[in-house]
Structures are given as structure tokens and as C-alpha cells.
N, C-alpha and C positions, 0 to 999 in steps of 0.2 A: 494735451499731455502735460501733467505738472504734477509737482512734490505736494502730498498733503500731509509731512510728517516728516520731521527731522528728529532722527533719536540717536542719543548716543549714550555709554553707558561706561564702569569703572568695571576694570577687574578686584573680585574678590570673595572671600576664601569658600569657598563649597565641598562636603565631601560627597558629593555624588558627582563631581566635574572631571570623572576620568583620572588619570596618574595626577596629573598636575594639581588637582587638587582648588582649583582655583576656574573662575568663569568670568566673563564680562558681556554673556550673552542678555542680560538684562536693559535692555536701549527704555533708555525715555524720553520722551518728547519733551524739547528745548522750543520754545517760541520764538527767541531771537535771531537772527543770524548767526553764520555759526562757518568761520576760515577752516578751509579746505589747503588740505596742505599735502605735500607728499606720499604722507603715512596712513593719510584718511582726514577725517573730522577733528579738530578741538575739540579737547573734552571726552572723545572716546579715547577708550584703550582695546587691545585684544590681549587675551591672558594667554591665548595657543600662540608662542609666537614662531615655536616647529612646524605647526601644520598652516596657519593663520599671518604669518608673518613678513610674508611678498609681498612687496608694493602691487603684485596683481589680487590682490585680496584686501586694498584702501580702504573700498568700499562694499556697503552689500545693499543692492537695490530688490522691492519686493513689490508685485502688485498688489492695491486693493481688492482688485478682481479674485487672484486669486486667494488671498482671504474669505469672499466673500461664499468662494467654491468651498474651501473647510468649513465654513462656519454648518452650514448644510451638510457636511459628511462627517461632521465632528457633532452635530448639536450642539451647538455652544459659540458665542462670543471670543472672537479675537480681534483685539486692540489692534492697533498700528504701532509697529516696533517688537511686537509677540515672539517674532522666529529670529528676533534679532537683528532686522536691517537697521539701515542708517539710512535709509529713505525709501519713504509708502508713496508708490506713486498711484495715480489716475490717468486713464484714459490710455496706456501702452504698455503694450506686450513684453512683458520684461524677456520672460522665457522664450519669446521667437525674437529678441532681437539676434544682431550677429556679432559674432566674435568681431572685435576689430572696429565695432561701430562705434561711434564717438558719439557722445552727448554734451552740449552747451545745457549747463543748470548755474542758475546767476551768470557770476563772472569766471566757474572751473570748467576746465574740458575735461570729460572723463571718458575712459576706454571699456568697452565692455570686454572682461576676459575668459569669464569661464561659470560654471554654473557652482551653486553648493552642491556639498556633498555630505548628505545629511553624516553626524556621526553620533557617538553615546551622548556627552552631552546634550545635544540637540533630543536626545530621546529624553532622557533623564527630565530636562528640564519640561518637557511637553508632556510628561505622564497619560499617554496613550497606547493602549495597547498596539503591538505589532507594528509602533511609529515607522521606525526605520524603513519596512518596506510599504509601509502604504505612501509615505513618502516618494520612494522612492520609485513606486507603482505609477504613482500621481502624472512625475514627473513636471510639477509646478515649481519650478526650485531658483527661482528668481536669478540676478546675474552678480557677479563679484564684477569691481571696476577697478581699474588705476587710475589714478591721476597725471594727465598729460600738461594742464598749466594749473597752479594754484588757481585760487579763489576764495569766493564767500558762495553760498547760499543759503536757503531758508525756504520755509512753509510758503505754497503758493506760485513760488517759482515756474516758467514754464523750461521743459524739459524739451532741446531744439536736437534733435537730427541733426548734426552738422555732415557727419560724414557714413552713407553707410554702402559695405563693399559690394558688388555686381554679385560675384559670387563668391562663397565661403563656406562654410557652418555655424548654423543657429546654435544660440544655448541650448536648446532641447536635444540638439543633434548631438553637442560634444559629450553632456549628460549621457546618450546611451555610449559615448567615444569611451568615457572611463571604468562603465559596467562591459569593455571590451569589442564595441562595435571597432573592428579594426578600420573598415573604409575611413568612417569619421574620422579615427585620430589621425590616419595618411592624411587626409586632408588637412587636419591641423596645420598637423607638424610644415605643411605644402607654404603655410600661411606664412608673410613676414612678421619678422617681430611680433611670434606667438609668445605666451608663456614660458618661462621655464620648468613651471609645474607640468606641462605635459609633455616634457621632454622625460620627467620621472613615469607619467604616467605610459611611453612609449616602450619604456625598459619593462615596465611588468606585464604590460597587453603582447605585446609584440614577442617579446621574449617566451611569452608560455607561447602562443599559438605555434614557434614552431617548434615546440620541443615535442 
């Protein structure tokens, strides 16, 4: 399990990038090292910082694998940094790890928090028909991380398991927890020091079902 791509990218000015008008979903591949810090990567930025803006959204990790699965369902070539992570990895399940699991990459520890959630831009910018819910069908939707200690990484790096919980919910699980699988998100919410994005997403799931 290791990083084969370190990408990160600037926000700037798009007019198909939703209200805001602005995008920094364009990551590229850095070959150097590259300090890990609180807010994510050196060198990146995020332009969403309403939706994108939580230290549980540092990071966005994405398999090779499953690139490898669009590239087949898409006919077409996708680079490493395409859908916009900050690291391609090899050889691990991004979408089955668990909320909560920690990763040693170089010298940072990172949390995995929650899954993407594709939105317009992410369509806009991929110009495929019917994006959003093939997407969203897919359910290949890599993991958002935090940052638990600084660091550095870089290309090559192996990607350690340090910590992962007995039991939980997987990315893929919390993924259907925000399309309203109510069990998943109780289980979240069950979780210590969950997000606070899912405590938003507990007021709109929870709240319709019992209306």
C-alpha cells in the first residue's frame, strides 16, 4: 500500500465552478516532498471553503484501482489527481477503509473521515453525461482525511495502518449514511470524535424521517 502521486493544486477563477465562481479541483502532480500541515498539503488550496473547509476535508485520498474501474466505464484515460485528490494511492481500499482509521504516510498521521460527495463542480469539471449519479451509483468515492500530527510526504511512500477500529462504519457505509441510510449515520454519530459535518448531515436525515 503506497502513495503513487502527490497532487495538489491553486484555486482559480472558473465560470462553470458553481456560485463561487472559482475552483482549485485541478491537483498536479509535485515530485518532491511536500509538508503536511493542519489544513492539508503545501501548495494546495480549496476554493469551497463553506462546503470544503473542515480540517475533516485536509485531505482527499483516491484509489488507482479505482480509476482504473472508470477508465473501463468511461472509455477514456484518467490521470492521477483527475477527481481532484491529494493522493493516488496503490494496493488499498480507500472506499472500504473505516472512519476513524488512521494512516502513517511518511512522517503525518492521518484520519480517515468521511467519503466525497460528488457535487456541480465535480460534474462540470468531468463533462460526463449523467456524472453525478453514476457517481454516485458507483459508489467508488475515495476518503476525506484529517490531519492528526504534521508531517511531510511524497510519491512512493508506504501508506501504514497504524490504527484501525474493531467496529465502525466504512466509507462506503457512511456514503449511503448521507444519501439517508439512517442505521449508518446512528452509527456514526455512536462514533467518538466523529465529524462535525455529520452532525449537519444528522439534522437533515433524521429530521425528515420523522416528519
Amino acid at each position: 500500500m503506497r502513495v503513487i502521486s502527490v497532487n495538489v493544486g491553486k484555486s482559480v477563477e472558473a465560470p462553470w465552478a458553481g456560485r463561487s465562481g472559482h475552483t482549485a479541483i485541478e491537483k498536479k502532480a509535485v515530485p518532491h516532498r511536500v509538508e503536511v500541515g493542519a489544513d492539508g498539503l503545501a501548495g494546495d488550496e480549496r476554493a469551497d471553503r463553506v462546503h470544503h473547509g473542515d480540517p475533516s476535508h485536509a485531505v482527499y485520498a483516491y484509489a488507482r484501482e479505482d480509476y482504473d474501474w472508470w477508465e473501463t466505464e468511461l472509455g477514456r484515460g484518467l490521470r492521477d489527481g483527475r477527481f481532484g485528490e491529494n493522493l493516488t494511492t496503490a494496493g488499498l481500499d480507500v472506499t472500504g477503509a473505516m472512519l476513524g482509521e488512521r494512516w502513517r504516510v511518511g512522517t503525518a498521521l492521518l484520519e480517515v473521515t468521511g467519503p466525497r460527495v460528488p457535487c456541480v463542480v465535480f460534474r462540470n469539471w468531468m463533462d460526463e453525461p449523467g456524472w453525478l449519479r453514476r457517481f454516485t451509483e458507483a459508489g467508488r468515492t475515495g476518503a476525506y482525511l484529517r490531519v492528526v500530527e504534521p508531517g511531510e510526504l511524497g510519491v512512493g511512500d508506504e501508506v501504514r495502518v497504524e490504527r484501525r477500529p474493531g467496529a465502525g462504519v466504512t466509507v462506503a457505509e457512511s456514503f449511503r449514511a448521507f444519501h439517508g441510510d439512517r442505521d449508518a449515520l446512528r452509527r456514526i454519530l455512536a462514533l467518538p470524535g466523529h465529524a462535525d459535518v455529520w452532525d449537519v448531515v444528522a439534522a437533515r436525515v433524521l429530521t425528515d424521517a420523522s416528519s
